[in-house]
C-alpha positions in Angstrom: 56.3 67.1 -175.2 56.6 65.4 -172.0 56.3 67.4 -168.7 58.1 65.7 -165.5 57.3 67.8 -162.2 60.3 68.5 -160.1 60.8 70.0 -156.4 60.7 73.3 -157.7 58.2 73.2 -160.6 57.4 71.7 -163.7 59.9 70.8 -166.6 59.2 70.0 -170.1 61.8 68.5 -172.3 62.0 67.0 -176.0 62.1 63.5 -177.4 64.9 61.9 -179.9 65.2 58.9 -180.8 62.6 57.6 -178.6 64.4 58.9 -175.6 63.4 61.4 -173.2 65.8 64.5 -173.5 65.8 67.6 -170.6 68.5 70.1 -171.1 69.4 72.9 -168.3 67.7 71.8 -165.1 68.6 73.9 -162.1 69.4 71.9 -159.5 71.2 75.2 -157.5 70.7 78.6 -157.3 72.9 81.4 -159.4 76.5 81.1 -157.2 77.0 84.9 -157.7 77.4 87.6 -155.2 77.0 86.8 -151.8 76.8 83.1 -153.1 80.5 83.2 -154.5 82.5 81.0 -152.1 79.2 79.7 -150.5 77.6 76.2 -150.4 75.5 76.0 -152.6 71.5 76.7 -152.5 68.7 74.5 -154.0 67.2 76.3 -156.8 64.4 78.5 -156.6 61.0 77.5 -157.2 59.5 78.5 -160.6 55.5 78.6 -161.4 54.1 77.3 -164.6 56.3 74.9 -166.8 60.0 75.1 -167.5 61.4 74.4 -171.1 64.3 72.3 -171.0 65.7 71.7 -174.1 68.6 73.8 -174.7 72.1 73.4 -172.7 72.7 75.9 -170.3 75.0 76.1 -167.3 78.7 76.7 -168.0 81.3 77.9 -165.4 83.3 80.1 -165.8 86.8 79.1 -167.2 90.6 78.9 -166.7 92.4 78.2 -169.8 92.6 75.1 -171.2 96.2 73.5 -172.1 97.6 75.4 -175.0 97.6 72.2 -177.9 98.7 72.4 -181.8 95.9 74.2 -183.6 94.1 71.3 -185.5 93.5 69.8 -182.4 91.1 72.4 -181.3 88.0 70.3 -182.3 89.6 66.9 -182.5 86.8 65.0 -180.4 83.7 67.2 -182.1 82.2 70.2 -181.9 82.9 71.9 -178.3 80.6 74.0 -175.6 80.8 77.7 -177.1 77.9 78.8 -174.5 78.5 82.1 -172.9 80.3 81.5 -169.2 78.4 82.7 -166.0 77.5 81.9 -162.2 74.3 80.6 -162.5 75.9 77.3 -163.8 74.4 74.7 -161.1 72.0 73.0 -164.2 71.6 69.3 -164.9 70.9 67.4 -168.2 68.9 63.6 -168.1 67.9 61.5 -170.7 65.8 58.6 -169.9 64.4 56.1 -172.1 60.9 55.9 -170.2 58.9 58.5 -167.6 57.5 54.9 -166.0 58.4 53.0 -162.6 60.8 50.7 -164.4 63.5 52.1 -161.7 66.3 51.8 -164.3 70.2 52.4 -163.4 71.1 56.0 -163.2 74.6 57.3 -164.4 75.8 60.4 -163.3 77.9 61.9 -165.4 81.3 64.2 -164.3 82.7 65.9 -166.8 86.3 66.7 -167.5 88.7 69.5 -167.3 91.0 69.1 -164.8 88.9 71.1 -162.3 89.1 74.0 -164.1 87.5 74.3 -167.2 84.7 71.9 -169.2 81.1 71.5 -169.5 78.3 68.7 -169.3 77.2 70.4 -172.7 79.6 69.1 -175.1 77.9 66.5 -178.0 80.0 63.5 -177.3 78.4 63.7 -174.0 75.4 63.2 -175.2 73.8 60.1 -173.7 70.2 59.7 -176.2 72.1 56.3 -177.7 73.7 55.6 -174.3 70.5 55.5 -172.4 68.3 54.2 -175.2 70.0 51.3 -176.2 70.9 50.3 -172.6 68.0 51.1 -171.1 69.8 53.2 -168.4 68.9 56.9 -166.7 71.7 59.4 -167.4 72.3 62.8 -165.7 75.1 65.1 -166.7 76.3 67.8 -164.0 77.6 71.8 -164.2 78.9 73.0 -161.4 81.6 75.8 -160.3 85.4 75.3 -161.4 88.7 76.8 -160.8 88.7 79.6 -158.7 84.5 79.9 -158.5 84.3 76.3 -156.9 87.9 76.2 -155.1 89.3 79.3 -153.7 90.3 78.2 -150.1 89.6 81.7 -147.9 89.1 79.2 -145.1 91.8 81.1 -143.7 90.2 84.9 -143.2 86.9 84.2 -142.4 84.7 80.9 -140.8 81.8 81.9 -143.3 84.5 80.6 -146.0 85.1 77.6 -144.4 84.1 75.2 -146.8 85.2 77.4 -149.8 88.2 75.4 -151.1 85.4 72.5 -151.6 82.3 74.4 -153.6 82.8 72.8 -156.3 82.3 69.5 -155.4 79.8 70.7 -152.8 77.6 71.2 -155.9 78.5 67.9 -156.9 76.5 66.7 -153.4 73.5 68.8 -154.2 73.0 67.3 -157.5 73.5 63.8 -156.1 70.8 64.6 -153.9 69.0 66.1 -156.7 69.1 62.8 -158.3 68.2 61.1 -155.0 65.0 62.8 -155.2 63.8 62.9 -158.5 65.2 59.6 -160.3 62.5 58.1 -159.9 60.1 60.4 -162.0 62.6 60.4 -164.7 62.5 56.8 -164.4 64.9 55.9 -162.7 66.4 53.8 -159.4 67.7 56.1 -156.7 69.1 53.3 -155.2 71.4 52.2 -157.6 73.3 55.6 -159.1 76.3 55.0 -160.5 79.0 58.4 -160.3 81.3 58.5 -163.6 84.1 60.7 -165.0 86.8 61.5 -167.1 90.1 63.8 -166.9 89.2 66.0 -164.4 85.6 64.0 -163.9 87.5 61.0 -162.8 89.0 63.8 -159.9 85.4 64.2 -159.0 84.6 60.6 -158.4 87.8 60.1 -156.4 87.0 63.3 -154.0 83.5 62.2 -153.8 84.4 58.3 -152.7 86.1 60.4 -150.3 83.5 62.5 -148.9 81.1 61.6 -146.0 78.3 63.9 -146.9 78.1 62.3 -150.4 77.4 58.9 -148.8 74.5 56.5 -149.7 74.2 59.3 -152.9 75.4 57.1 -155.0 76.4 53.0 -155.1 78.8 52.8 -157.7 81.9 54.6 -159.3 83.7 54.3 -162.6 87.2 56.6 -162.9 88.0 57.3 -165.9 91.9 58.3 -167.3 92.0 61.0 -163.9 92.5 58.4 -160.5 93.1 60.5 -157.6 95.1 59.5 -154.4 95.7 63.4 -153.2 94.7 66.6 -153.0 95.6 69.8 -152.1 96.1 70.0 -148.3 95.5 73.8 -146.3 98.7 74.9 -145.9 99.1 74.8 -150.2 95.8 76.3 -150.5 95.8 79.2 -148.1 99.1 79.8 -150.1 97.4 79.7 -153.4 94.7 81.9 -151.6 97.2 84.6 -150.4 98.4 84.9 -153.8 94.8 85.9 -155.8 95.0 88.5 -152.4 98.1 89.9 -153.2 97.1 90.1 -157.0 94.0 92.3 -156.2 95.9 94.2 -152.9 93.4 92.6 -150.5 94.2 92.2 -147.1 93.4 89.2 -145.2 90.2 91.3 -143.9 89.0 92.1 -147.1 88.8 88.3 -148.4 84.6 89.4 -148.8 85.5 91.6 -151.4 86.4 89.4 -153.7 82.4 88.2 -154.1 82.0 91.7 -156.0 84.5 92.0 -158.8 83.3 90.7 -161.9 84.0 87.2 -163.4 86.2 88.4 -166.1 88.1 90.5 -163.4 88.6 87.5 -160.7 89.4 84.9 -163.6 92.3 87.6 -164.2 94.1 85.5 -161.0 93.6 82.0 -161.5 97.0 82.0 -163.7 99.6 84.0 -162.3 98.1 82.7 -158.8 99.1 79.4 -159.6 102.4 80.4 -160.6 103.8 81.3 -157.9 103.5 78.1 -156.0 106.1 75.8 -155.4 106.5 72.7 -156.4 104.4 69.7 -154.8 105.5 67.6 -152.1 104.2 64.3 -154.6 104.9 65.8 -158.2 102.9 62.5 -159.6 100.2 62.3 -157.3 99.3 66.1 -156.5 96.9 67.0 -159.4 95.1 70.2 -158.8 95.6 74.1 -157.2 92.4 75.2 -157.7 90.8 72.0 -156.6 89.5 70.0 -153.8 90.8 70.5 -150.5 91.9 68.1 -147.9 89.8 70.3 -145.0 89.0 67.6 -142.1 85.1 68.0 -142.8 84.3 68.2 -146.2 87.1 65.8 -147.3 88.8 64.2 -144.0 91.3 63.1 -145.9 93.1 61.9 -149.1 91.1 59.4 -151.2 91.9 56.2 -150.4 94.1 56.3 -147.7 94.2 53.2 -145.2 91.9 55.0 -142.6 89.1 55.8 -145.0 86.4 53.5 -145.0 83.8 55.6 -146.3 83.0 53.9 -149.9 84.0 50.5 -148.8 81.1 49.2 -149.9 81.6 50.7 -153.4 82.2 48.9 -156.6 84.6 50.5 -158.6 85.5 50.2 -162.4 89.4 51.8 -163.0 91.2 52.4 -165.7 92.4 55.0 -168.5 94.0 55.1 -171.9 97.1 53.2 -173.6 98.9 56.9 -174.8 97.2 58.9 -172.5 100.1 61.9 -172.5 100.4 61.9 -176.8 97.4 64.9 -176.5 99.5 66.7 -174.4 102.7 66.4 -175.8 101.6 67.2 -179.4 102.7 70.9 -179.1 106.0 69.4 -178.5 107.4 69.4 -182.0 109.8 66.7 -181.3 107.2 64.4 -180.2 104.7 65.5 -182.9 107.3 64.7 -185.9 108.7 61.3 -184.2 111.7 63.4 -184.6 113.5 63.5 -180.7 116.6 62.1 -180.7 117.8 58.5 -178.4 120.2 61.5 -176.7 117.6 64.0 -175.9 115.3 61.3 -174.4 116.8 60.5 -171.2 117.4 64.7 -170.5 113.2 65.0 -171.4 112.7 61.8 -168.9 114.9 63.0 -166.0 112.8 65.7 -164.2 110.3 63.0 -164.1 112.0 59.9 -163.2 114.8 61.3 -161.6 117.4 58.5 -160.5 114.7 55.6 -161.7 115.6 57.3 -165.3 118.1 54.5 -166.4 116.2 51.6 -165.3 112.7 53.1 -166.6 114.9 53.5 -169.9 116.3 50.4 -170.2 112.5 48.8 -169.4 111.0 50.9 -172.5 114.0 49.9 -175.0 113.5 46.2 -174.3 109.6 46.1 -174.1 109.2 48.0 -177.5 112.3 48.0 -179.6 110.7 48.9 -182.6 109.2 52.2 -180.6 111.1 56.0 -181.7 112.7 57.8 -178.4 108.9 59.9 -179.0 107.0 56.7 -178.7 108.8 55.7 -175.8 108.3 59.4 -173.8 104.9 58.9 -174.4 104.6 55.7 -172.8 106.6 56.4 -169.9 105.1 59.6 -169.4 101.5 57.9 -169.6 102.7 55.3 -166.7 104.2 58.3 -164.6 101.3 60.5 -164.4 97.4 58.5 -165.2 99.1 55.1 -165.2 100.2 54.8 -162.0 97.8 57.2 -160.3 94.9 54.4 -161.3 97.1 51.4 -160.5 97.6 53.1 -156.8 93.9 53.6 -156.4 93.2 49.8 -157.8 95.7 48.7 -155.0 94.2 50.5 -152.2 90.9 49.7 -153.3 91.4 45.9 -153.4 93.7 45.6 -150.1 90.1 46.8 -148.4 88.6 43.6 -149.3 84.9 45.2 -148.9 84.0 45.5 -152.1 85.7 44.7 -155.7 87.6 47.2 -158.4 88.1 46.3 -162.1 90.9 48.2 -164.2 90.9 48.3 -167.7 93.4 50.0 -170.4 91.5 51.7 -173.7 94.0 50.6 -176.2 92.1 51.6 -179.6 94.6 53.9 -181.4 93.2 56.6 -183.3 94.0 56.6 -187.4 94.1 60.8 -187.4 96.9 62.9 -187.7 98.8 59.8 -189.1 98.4 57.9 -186.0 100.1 60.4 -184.2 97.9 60.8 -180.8 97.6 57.0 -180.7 95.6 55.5 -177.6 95.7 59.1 -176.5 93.4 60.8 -173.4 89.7 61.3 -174.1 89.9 58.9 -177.1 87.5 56.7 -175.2 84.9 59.0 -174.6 83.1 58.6 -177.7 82.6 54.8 -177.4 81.5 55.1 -173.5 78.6 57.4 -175.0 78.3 55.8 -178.3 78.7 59.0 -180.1 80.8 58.1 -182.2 78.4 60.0 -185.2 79.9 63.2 -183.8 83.7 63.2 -183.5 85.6 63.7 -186.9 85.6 61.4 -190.1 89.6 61.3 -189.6 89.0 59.3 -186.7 87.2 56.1 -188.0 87.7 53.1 -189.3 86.8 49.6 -189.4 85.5 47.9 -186.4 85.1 51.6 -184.0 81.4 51.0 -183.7 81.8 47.1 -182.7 84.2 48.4 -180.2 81.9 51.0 -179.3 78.9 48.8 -178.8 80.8 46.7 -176.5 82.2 49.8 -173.9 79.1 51.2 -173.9 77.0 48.1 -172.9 80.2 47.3 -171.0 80.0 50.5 -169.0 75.7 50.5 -168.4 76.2 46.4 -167.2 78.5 48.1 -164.2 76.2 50.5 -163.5 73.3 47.3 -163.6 75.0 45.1 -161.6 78.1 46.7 -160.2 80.2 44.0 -161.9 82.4 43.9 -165.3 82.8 40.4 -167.2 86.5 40.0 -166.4 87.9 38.9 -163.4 88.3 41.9 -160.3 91.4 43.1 -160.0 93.9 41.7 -157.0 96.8 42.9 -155.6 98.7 39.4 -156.4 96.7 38.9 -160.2 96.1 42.3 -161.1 93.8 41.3 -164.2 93.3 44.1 -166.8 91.0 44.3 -169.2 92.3 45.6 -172.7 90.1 47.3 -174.8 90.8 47.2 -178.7 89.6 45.8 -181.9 90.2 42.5 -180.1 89.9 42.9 -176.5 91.6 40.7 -174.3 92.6 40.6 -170.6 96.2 40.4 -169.0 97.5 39.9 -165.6 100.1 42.5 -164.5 100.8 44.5 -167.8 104.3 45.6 -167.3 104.9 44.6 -163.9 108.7 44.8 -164.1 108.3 49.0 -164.6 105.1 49.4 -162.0 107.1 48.9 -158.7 109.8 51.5 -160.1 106.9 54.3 -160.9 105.6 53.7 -157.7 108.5 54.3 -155.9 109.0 56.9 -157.7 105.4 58.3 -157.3 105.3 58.2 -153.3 108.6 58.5 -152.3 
């Protein structure tokens, strides 16, 4: 059983597969208490040696989107360990505990901000690291209301509450700073990647100055962000879990004493009472990052930021990204909405671009159902053209080169039915294919697999991909399928109509 020895004592972990595996590291100490709201702390030094081979560290949890029932388990088994505050822990697998200074990936994990853990088994990164010979590190940190409650407002010991979460995200970069290199590992070339809500976490933190020189390259997965919350919306959302418990401003403090089931009471009919967003596309998250003027100066991206300049980035997300999302949506599910109900569905969204982005849809896939078609346009309205704004931005720097890519591999479950939908490229970035559902193979998934892993640990190498960077005149995408392929400007005649529609 190897032993590594870290800052604050001495971990052992397990071996599979002839990679090194450590489960549960603290990196931070327990968040509860007089911790709740707080920056974080380093963890606590321990005598003797640590056994790491078991997940641990899950924050507590909002609820995740209701979805039909067999979905429940659709990409594998999921994280059943119990919730608490004393989440901050770490996971590494490394193929060697030698100087080779390999590439380290950092893994974010998804969830919108709000729910998720590093612990779930298509995360797991033995095949990932040991074929590729890469470092990989998978983060816990706080969510929802534990890593984002703005209470800025009542007190300057809150100050940096709204931003917790991601605060954590900082100390485990620096974490990894400090000890790549006895798991192996190149501190000087980390590479920060996420999906859903993990992609969220790679935007804020390309955003943020204190997370600078932490790591040297980024990959956004299916969850581009161009905004967050700014102050005025979060002291709002604040004043509402306030009003829930009959707290005045004063008494902000005494929400560090109720218990986690009690203050997870909040986070939903907080929420509800805000109105909504200024940018209904682009303005992801309540209980989320928070533009403060410190922590994150400003919105990701935006002309005045030059802080990750200098960072590669790899961009992208999936062909049918909204089908997940729609499935409880029995009209969508069955292929059964009607031409006539279609526009009705699209209008909130589109609102007078609904004809043209109609008309667009018809004569790009006439052989698509009115279904097909809202999931396509819905896909463009919300991940689509949240990535393709960040690719733009990125690339009219001219500092340092993005790549976007679309996941196009449709799943064969349900009859087809969820398509190229979100998260379906998860398995094949982590080569787990082994542990997602039988109703999800079939021939040619592991090729494809082989190629977006190796694909993803080559960025992380070099901080290049093998197509072409994309430019804001080319816009070359990489396609990802049974026969990948790249394409210049995939529907260009719809983007300029979502982004209007997106930023006006």
């Amino acid at each position: 059983m190897a032993v590594v020895d870290t800052e604050s004592g001495k971990v052992s972990g397990l071996e599979s597969d002839g990679v090194h595996v450590f489960k549960g590291i603290p990196y931070g100490a327990s968040t509860a208490g007089a911790n709740r709201f707080m920056p974080p702390k380093k963890a606590a030094a321990w005598t003797g040696v640590r056994e790491c081979t078991a997940y641990a560290g899950r924050s507590p949890q909002a609820a995740a989107a209701a979805q039909r029932p067999e979905l429940a388990t659709v990409w594998g088994p999921i994280d059943t360990l119990a919730v608490g505050e004393d989440c901050l822990t770490l996971h590494v697998w490394t193929p060697g505990l030698d100087n080779a200074k390999r590439p380290v990936m950092v893994w974010l994990h998804g969830g919108a901000f709000s729910y998720g853990s590093a612990n779930s088994p298509r995360y797991d990164s033995t095949r990932l690291a040991g074929r590729n010979d890469v470092v990989v590190v998978a983060i816990n940190h706080r969510l929802n209301i534990y890593g984002h409650l703005d209470l800025s407002a009542y007190a300057e010991r809150f100050a940096s509450s709204g931003n917790a979460g991601v605060l954590d995200l900082v100390l485990a970069l620096e974490w990894v700073r400090t000890h790549a290199a006895r798991f192996g590992g190149d501190p000087g070339n980390v590479t920060i990647f996420g999906q859903s809500g993990g992609g969220g976490k790679v935007s804020a933190l390309l955003a943020m100055p204190m997370a600078k020189g932490l790591f040297h390259k980024a990959i956004v997965q299916s969850g581009s962000s161009v905004r967050f919350a700014e102050r005025e919306r979060t002291t709002e959302l604040a004043d509402a879990v306030l009003k829930h418990f009959d707290l005045k401003p004063d008494q902000a403090g005494q929400l560090q004493s109720l218990p986690v089931a009690k203050l997870s009471e909040a986070i939903a009919p907080a929420q509800k009472t805000l109105p909504r967003p200024r940018y209904p596309l682009l303005d992801r998250y309540n209980f989320g990052p928070v533009i403060d003027g410190k922590v994150l100066p400003a919105h990701p991206f935006e002309p005045a930021t030059a802080i990750s300049d200098d960072v590669p980035v790899m961009v992208g997300g999936t062909k049918d990204e909204s089908a997940i999302f729609l499935a409880p949506d029995d009209a969508i599910w069955n292929r059964s909405l009607a031409d006539a109900d279609l526009h009705k569905k699209l209008e909130p969204i589109a609102g007078a671009a609904t004809d043209p982005v109609l008309a667009y849809y018809a004569c790009c896939k006439p052989s698509a159902n009115a279904a097909e078609r809202f999931i396509t346009a819905t896909t463009a309205s919300n991940f689509g053209i949240r990535g393709i704004l960040l690719a733009e931005r990125k690339a009219a720097r001219g500092k340092a080169p993005v790549w976007m890519y679309e996941f196009a591999w449709e799943t064969p479950a349900f009859d087809g039915k969820l398509k190229a939908c979100h998260s379906v490229e998860v398995p094949f970035v982590f080569d787990t294919l082994g542990v997602i559902g039988e109703r999800h193979h079939k021939p040619g998934d592991q090729a494809l697999a082989d190629k977006v892993s190796r694909t993803w640990a080559a960025f992380a190498r070099t901080g290049k991909a093998d197509w072409a960077p994309y430019t804001n005149d080319k816009r070359t995408t990489m396609i990802f399928d049974d026969e990948s392929r790249t394409v210049d400007d995939p529907d260009k005649d719809v983007r300029p109509i979502w982004t209007k529609v997106a930023t006006a």
